[in-house]
C-alpha positions as a Markdown table, in Angstrom:
| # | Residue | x | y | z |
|---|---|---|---|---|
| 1 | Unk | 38.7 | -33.7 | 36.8 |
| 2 | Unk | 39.0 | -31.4 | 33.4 |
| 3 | Unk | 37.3 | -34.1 | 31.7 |
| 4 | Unk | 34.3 | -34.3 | 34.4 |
| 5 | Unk | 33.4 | -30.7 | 34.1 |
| 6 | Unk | 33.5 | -31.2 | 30.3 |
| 7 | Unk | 31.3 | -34.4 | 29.8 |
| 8 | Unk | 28.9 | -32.7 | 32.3 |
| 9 | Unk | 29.3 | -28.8 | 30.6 |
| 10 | Unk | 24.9 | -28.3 | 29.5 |
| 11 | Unk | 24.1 | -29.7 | 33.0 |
| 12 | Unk | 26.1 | -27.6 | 35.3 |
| 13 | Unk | 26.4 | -24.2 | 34.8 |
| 14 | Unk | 30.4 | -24.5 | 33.0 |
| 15 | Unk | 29.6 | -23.1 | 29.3 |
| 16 | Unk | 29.3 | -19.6 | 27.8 |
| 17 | Unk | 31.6 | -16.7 | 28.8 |
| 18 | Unk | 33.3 | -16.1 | 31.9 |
| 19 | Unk | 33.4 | -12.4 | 31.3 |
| 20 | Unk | 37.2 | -11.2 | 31.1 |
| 21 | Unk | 39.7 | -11.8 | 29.0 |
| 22 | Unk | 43.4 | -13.2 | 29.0 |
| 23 | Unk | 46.5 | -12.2 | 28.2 |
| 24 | Unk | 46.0 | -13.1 | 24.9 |
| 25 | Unk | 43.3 | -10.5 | 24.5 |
| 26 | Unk | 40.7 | -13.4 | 23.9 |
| 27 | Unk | 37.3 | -13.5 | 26.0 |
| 28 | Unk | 37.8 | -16.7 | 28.9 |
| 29 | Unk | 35.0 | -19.5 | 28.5 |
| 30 | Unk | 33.6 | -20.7 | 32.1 |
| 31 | Unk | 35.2 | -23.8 | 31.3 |
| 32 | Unk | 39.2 | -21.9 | 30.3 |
| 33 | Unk | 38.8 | -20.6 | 34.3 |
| 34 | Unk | 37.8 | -24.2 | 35.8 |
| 35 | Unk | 40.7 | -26.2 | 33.9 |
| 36 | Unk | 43.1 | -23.7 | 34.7 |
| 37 | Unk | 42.4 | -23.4 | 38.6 |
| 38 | Unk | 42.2 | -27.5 | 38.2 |
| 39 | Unk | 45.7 | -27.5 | 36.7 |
| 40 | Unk | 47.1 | -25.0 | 39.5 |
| 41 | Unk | 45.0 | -26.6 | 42.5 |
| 42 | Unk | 46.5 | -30.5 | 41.5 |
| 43 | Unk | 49.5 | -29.9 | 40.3 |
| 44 | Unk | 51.1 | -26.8 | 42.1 |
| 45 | Unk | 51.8 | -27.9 | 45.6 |
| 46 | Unk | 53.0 | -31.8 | 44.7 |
| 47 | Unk | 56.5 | -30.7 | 45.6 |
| 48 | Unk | 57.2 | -31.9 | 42.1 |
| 49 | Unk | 57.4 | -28.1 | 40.0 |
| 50 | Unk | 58.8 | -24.9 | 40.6 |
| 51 | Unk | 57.1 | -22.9 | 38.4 |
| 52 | Unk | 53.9 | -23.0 | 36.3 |
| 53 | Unk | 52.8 | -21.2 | 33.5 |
| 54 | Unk | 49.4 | -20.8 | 31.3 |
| 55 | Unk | 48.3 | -19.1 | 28.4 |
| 56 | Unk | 45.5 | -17.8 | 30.8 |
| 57 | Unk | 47.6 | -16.0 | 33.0 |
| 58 | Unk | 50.1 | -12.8 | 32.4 |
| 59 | Unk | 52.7 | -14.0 | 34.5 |
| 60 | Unk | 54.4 | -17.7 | 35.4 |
| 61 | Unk | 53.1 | -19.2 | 38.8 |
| 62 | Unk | 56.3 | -19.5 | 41.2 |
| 63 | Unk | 55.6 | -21.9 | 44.0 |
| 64 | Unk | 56.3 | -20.4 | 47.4 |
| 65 | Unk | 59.2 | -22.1 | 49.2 |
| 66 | Unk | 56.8 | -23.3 | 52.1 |
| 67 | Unk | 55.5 | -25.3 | 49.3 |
| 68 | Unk | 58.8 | -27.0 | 49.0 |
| 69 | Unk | 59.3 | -25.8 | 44.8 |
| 70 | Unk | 60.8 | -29.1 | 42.8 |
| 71 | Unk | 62.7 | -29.5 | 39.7 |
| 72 | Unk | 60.3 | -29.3 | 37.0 |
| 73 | Unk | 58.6 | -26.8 | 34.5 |
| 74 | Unk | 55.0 | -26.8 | 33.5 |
| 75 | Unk | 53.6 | -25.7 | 30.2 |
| 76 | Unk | 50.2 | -25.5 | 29.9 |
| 77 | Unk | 47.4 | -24.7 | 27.8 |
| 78 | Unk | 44.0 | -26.1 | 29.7 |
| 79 | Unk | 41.3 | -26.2 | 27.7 |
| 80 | Unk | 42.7 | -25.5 | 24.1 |
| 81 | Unk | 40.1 | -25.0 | 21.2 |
| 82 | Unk | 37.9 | -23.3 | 23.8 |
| 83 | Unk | 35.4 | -21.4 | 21.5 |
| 84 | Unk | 34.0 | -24.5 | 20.4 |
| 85 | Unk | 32.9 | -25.3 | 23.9 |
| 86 | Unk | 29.3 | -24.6 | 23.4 |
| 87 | Unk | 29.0 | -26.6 | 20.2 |
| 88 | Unk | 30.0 | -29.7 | 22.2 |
| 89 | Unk | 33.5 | -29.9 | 19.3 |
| 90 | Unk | 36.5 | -32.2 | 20.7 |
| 91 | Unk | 38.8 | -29.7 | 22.8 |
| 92 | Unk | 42.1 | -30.4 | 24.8 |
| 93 | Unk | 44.3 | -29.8 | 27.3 |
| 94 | Unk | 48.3 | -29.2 | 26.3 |
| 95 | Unk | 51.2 | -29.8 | 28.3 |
| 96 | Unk | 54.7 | -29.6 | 28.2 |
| 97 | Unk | 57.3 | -30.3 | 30.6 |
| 98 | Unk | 61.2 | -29.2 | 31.4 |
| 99 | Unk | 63.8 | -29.4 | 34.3 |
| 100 | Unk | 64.3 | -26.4 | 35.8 |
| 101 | Unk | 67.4 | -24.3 | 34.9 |
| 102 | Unk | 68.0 | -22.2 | 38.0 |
| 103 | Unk | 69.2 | -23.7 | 40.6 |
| 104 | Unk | 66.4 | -23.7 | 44.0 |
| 105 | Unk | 64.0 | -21.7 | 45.2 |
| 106 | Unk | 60.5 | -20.3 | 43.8 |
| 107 | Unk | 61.1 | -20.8 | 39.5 |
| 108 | Unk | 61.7 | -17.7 | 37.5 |
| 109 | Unk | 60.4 | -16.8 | 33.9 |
| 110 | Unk | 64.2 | -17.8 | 32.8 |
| 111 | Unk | 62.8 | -21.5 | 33.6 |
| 112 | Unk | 59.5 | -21.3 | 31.4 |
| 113 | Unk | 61.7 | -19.5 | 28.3 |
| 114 | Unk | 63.5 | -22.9 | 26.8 |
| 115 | Unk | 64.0 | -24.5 | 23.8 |
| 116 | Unk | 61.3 | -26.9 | 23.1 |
| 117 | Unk | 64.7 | -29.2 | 22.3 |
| 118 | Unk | 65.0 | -29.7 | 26.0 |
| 119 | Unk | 61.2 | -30.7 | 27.0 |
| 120 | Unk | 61.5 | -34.3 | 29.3 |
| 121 | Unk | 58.2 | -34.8 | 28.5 |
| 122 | Unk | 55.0 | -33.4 | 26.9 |
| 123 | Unk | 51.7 | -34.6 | 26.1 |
| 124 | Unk | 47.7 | -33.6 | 26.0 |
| 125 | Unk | 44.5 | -34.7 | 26.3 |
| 126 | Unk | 41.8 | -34.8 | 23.9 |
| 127 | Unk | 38.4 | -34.5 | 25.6 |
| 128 | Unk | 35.8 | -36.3 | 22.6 |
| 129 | Unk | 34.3 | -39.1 | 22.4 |
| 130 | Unk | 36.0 | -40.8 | 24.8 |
| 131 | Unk | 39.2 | -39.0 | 26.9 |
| 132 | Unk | 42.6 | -39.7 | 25.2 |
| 133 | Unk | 45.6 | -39.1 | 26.7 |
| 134 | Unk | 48.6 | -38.7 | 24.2 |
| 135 | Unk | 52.2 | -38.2 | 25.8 |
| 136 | Unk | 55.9 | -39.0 | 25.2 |
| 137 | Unk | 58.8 | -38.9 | 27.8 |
| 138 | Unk | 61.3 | -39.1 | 24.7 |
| 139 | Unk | 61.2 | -42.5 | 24.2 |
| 140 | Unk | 58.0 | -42.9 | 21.4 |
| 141 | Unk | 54.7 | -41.8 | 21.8 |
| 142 | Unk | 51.6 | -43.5 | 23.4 |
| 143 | Unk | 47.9 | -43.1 | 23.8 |
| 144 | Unk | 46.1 | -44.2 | 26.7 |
| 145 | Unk | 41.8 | -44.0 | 27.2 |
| 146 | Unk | 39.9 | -42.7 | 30.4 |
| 147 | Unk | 37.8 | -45.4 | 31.4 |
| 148 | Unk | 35.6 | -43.6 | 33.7 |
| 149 | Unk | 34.0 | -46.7 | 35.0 |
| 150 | Unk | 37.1 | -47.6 | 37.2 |
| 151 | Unk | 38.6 | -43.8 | 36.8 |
| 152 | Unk | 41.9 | -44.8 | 35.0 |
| 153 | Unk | 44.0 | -44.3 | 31.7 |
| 154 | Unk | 44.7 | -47.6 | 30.3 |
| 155 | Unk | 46.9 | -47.9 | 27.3 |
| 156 | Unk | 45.5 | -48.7 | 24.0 |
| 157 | Unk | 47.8 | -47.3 | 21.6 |
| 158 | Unk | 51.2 | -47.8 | 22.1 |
| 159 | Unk | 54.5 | -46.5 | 19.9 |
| 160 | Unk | 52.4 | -44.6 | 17.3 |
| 161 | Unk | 53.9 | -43.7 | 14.1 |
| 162 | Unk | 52.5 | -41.2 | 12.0 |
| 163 | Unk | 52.8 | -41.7 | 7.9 |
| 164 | Unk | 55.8 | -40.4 | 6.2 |
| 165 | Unk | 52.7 | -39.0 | 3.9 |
| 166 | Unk | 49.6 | -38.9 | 4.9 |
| 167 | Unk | 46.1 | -38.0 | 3.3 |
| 168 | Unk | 44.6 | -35.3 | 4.9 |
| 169 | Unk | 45.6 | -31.6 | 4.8 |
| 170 | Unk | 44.0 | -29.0 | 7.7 |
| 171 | Unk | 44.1 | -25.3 | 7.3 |
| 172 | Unk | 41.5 | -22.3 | 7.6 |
| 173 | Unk | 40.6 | -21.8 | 4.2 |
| 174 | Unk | 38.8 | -18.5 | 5.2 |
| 175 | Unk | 42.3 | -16.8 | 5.4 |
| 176 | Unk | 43.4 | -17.7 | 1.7 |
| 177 | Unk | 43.6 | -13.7 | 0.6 |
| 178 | Unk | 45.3 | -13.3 | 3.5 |
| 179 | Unk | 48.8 | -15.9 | 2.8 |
| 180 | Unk | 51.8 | -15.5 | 0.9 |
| 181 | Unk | 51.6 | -17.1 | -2.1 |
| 182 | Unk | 53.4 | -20.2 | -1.4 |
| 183 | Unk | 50.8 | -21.0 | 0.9 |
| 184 | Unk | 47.9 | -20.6 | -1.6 |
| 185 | Unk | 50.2 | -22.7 | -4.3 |
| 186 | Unk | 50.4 | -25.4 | -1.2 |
| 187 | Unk | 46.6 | -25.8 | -1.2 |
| 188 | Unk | 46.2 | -25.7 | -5.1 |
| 189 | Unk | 48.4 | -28.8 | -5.3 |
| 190 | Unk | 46.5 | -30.6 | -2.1 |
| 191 | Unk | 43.3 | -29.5 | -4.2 |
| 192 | Unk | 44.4 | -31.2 | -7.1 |
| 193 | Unk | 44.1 | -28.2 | -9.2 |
| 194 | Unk | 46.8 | -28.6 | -11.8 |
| 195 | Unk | 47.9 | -32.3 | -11.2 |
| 196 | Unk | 46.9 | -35.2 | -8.8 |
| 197 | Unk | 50.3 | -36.0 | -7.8 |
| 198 | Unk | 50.2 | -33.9 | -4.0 |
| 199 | Unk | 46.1 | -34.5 | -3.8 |
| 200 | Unk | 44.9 | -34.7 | 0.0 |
| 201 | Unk | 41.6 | -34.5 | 1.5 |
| 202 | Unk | 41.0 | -31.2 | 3.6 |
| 203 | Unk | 39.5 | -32.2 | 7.1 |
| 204 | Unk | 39.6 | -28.9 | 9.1 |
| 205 | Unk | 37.9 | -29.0 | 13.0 |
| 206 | Unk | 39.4 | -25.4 | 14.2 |
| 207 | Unk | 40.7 | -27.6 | 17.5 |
| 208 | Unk | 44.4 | -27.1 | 17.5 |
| 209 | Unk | 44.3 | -30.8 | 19.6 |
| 210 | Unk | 41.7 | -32.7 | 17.3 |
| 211 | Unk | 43.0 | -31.6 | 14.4 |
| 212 | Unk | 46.4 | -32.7 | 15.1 |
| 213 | Unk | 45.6 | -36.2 | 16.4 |
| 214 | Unk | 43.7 | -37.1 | 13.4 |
| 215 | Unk | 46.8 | -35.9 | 11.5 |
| 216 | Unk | 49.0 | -38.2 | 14.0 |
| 217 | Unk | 47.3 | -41.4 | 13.4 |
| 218 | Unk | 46.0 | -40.7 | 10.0 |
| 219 | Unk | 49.0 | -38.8 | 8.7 |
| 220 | Unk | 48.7 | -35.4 | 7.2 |
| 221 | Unk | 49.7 | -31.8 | 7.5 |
| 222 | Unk | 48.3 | -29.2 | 10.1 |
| 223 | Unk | 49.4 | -25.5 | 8.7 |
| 224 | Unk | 48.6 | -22.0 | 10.2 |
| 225 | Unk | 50.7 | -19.7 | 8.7 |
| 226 | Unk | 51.5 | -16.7 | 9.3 |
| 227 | Unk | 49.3 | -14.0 | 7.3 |
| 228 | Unk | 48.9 | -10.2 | 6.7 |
| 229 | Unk | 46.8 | -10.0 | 9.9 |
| 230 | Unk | 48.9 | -12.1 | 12.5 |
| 231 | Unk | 52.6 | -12.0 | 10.9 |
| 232 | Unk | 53.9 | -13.5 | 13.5 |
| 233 | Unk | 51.8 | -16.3 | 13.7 |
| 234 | Unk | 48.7 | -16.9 | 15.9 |
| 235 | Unk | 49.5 | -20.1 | 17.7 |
| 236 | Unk | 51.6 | -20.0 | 20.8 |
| 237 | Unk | 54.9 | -21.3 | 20.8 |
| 238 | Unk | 55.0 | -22.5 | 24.5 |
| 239 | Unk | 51.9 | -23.9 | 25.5 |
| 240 | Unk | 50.6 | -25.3 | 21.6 |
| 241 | Unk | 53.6 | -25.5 | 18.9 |
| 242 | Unk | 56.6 | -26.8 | 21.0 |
| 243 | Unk | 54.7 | -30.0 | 23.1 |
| 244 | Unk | 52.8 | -31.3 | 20.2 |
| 245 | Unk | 56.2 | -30.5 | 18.0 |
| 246 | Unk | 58.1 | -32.9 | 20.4 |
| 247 | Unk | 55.3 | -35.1 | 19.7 |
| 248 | Unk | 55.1 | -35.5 | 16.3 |
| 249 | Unk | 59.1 | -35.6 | 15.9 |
| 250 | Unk | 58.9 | -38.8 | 18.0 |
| 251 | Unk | 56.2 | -40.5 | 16.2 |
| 252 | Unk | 58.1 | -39.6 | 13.1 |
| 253 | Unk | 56.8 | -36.5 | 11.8 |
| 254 | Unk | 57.9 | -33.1 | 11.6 |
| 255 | Unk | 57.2 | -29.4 | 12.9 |
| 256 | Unk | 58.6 | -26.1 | 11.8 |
| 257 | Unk | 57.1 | -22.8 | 11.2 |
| 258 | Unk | 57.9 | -22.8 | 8.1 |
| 259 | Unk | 61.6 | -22.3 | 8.1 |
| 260 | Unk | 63.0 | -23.2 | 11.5 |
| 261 | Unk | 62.3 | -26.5 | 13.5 |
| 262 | Unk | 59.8 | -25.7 | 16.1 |
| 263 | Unk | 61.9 | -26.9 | 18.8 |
| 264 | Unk | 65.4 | -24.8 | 17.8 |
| 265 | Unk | 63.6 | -21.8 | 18.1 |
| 266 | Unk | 64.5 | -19.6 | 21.4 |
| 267 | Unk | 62.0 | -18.3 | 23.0 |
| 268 | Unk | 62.3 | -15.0 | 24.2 |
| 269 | Unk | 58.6 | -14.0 | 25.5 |
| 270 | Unk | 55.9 | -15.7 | 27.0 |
| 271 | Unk | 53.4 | -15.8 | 25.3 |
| 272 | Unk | 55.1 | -15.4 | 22.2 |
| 273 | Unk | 53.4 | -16.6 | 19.4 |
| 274 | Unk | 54.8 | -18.5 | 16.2 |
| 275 | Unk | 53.8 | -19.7 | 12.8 |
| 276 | Unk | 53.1 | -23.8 | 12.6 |
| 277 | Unk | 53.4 | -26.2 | 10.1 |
| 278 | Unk | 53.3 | -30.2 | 11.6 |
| 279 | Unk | 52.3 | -33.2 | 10.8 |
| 280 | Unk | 54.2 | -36.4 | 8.4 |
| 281 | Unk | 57.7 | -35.7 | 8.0 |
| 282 | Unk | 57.0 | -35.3 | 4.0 |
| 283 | Unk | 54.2 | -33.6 | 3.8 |
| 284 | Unk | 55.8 | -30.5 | 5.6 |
| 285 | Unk | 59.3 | -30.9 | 3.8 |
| 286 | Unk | 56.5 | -30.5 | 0.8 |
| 287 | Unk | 55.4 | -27.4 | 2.3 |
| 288 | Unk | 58.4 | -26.2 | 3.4 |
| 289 | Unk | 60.0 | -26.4 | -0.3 |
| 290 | Unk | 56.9 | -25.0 | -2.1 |
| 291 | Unk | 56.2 | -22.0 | -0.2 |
| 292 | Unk | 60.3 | -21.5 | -0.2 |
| 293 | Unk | 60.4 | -21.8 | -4.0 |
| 294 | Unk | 57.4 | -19.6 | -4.4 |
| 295 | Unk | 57.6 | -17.1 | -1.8 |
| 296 | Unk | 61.1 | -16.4 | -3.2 |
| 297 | Unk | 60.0 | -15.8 | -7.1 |
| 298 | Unk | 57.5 | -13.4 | -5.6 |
| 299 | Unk | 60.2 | -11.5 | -3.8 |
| 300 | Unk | 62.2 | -10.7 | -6.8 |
């Protein structure tokens, strides 16, 4: 349905602002609105979840006990990469997916604040130039295509392991004053500026889900750090870092934010917001090591 509205956005009146903004403080596309109401509206009333949660809205979505609430916990970010809506850039839909911890009844924000550790599954779609749905259960990680001549994902990518090193490095170059200086030493060795040895390629959409599935089949890195501006990082933990975190760990990469393993870390808010660094397992033990070394010279 998300995809629908998408590949018909220009024709219908879906793009440019809705006019509020979320929690988050950022202005809501047309489009954020419509995929969010289209998560709630399937998904809600299955029987399956008992609570629901979105980086559009303040608060989690219980489901009413007429509704008969299930076991599960959804995660969701609808329509990530939003702002680049209107220039027609690849955007996603995130979601992540735990058992509930209380017991019955409605779900409670205690449900929604877990370790990314325990997700039973997690997954998103990539709405480009053709619908991609990525997911994992725990067991590998698969990619299926939207045929929209029959209206089904068929699977076209199965078991997908991303390079122990890859050759492509994604950041926003625009916030170099703004890093510690293990970060700016991290992108003079991917530039090749002193030696060849770490040399990538920068490929940088500004599409958390683009960016990363290039880095997933490709192999690569995928950093936003934290900066003076946003010291606690930009990119939510909950709907963004921890699904695609429990991705790439089971297609053999790696995601921290910059210290701790994205899926160790407690959440205590949320919309709480962390640091991320993911992509092939060697390229962010690279990372991690450089800005460690660095960061700590520059302390003393």
């Amino acid at each position: 349905m998300i995809s629908g509205y998408v590949r018909r956005a220009g024709l219908v009146d879906v793009l440019g602002a809705f006019g509020r903004t979320n929690v988050q403080g950022e202005e809501q596309q047309k489009l954020d609105v419509i995929a969010n109401d289209t998560m709630i509206q399937s998904i809600a009333y299955t029987g399956r979840v008992c609570v629901m949660a979105s980086e559009e809205d303040a608060e989690p979505f219980p489901i009413p006990e007429e509704h008969n609430p299930g076991k599960y916990v959804l995660l969701h970010d609808p329509l990530d990469g939003s702002s680049n809506i209107d220039v027609n850039v690849s955007i996603g839909t995130i979601f992540s997916i735990h058992q509930r911890v209380t017991e019955s009844g409605p779900g409670t924000l205690e449900d929604c604040l877990q370790k990314g550790r325990g997700q039973i599954a997690a997954g998103y779609v990539i709405h480009g130039s053709s619908t991609v749905l990525v997911y994992t259960v725990g067991r590998g990680v698969h990619a299926f295509t939207l045929d929209p001549t029959i209206g089904e994902f068929l699977l076209v990518n199965p078991d997908i392991k991303t390079p122990e090193i890859g050759k492509y490095y994604s950041i926003n170059e625009s916030y170099y004053q703004r890093w510690s200086d293990g970060y700016r030493r991290v992108v003079q060795e991917f530039k090749g500026v002193e030696s060849t040895e770490h040399r990538k390629n920068a490929r940088y959409i500004g599409s958390l889900v683009a960016d990363f599935h290039r880095n997933l089949l490709s192999g690569g890195v995928f950093m936003y750090p934290a900066d003076s501006k946003a010291p606690h990082g930009k990119l939510r933990l909950l709907y963004e870092a921890s699904p695609l975190a429990f991705i790439a760990e089971q297609a053999g990469g790696a995601a921290s934010d910059g210290v701790t393993p994205i899926l160790d870390i407690q959440p205590t808010e949320l919309h709480q917001r962390t640091p991320l660094l993911i992509g092939s397992r060697g390229d962010v033990a690279f990372v991690e090591r450089t800005v460690a070394e660095v960061d700590s010279v520059a302390a003393k």
